[in-house]
C-alpha positions in Angstrom: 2.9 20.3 -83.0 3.1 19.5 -79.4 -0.6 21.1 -78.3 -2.7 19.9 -80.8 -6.4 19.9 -79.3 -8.3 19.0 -82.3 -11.9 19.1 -80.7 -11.2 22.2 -78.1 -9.9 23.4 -81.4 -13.2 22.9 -83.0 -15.7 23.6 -80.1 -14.0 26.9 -79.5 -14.1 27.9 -83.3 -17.7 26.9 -83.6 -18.5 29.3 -80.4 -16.7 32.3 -82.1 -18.1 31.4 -85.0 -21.7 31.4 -83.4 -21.5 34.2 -81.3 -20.1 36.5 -84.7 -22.8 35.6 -86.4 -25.4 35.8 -83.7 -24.6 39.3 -83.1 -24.1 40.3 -86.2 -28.0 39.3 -87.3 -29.4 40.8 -84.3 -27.5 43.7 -82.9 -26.2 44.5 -86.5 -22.7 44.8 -84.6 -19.4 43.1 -86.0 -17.7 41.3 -82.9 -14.5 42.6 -82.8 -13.3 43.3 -79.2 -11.6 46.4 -79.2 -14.9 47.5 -80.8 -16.6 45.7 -77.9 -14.4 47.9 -75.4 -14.7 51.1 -77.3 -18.7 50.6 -77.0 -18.6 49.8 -73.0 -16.7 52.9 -72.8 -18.7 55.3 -75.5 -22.0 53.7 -76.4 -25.6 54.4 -74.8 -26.7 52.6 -71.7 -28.6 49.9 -73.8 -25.5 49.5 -75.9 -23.4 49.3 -72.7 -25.3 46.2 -71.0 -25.0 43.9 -73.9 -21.2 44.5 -74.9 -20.4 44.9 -71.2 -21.9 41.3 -71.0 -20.1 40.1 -74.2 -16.6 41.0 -72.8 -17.9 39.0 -69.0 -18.8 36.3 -71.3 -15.2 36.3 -73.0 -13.7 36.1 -69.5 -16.0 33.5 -68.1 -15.3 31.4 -70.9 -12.4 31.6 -70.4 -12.4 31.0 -67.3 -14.7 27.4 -67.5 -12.5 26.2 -70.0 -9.0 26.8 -67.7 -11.6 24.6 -64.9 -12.8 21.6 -67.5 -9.1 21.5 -68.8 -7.9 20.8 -65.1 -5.0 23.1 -65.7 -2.8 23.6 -62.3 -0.9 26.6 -63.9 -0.8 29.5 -66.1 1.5 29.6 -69.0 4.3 31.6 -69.0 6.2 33.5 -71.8 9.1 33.6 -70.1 9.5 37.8 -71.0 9.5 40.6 -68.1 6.0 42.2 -67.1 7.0 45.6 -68.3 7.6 44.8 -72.0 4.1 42.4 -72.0 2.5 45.3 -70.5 3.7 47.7 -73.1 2.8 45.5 -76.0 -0.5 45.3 -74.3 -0.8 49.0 -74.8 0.5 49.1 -78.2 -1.6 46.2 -79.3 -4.8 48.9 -77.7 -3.8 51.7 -79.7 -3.0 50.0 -82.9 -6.2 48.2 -82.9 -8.0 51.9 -82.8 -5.3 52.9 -85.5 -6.0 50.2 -87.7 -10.4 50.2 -87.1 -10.3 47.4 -85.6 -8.7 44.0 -84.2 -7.2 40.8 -85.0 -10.9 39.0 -84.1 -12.9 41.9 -85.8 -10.5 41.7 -89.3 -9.7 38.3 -89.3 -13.3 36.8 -88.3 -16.0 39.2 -89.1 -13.9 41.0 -91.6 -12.8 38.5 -93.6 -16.3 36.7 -93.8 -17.9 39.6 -95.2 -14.8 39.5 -97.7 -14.2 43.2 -96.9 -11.0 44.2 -98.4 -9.9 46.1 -95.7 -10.3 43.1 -93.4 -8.0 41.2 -95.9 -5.2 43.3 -96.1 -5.0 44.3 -92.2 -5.2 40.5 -91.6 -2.5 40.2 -94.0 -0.3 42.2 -92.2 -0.9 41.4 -88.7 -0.1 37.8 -89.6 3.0 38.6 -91.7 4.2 40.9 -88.3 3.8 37.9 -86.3 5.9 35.7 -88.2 8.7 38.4 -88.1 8.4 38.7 -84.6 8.4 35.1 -83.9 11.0 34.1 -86.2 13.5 37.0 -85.6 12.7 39.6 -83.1 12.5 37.0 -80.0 15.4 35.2 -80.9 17.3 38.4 -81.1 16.0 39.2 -77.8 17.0 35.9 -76.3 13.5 34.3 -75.5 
């Protein structure tokens, strides 16, 4: 493991961890972000606001983290913008397919021990690993 970052590790975890469970007791929302997007686009104007600032937050976090890390670059995969860009939009529609996404499932989901959650976890990890281990090598990256 050549990026372990034990306490950004930990610090970020405890912030996901916090902001699931803040939301949850008082919007009664799980925090899943393609939920989060869905509701910016589809929710009342009350409901709007508070997402709309959820998904600012995520990006300003972001954001502050990239400036206290001092990073002088953005990582790159390495992989053309056209196939990243259609991933991005097949990663959008399965997440709508599937009820919701990795964070919702494997954070909210899981902690609530909803079966559901489980399983679709389950599988998007187990995709991952097939992609990592043979799809990129077959694609030469």
């Amino acid at each position: 493991m050549e990026n372990f970052t034990p306490l950004t590790s930990f610090l970020g975890g405890s912030l996901i961890g916090l902001s699931a469970t803040l939301i949850l007791l008082f919007a009664g929302q799980i925090t899943g972000v393609s939920g989060m997007m869905a509701g910016v686009i589809n929710a009342d104007l009350f409901e709007k606001y508070w997402r709309f600032a959820f998904l600012i937050g995520v990006v300003l976090g972001a954001m502050l983290f990239h400036r206290w890390e001092h990073y002088t670059s953005i990582p790159d995969s390495g992989l053309p913008l056209i196939p990243l860009i259609i991933g991005g939009v097949l990663v959008g529609f399965g997440t709508r397919m599937g009820n919701g996404c990795t964070s919702g499932h494997g954070i909210c989901g899981i902690a609530r021990l909803s079966k559901r959650s489980i399983v679709a976890t389950l599988v998007f990890m187990g995709s991952g690993m097939i992609a990592a281990t043979f799809i990129r090598p077959l694609l030469g990256v």
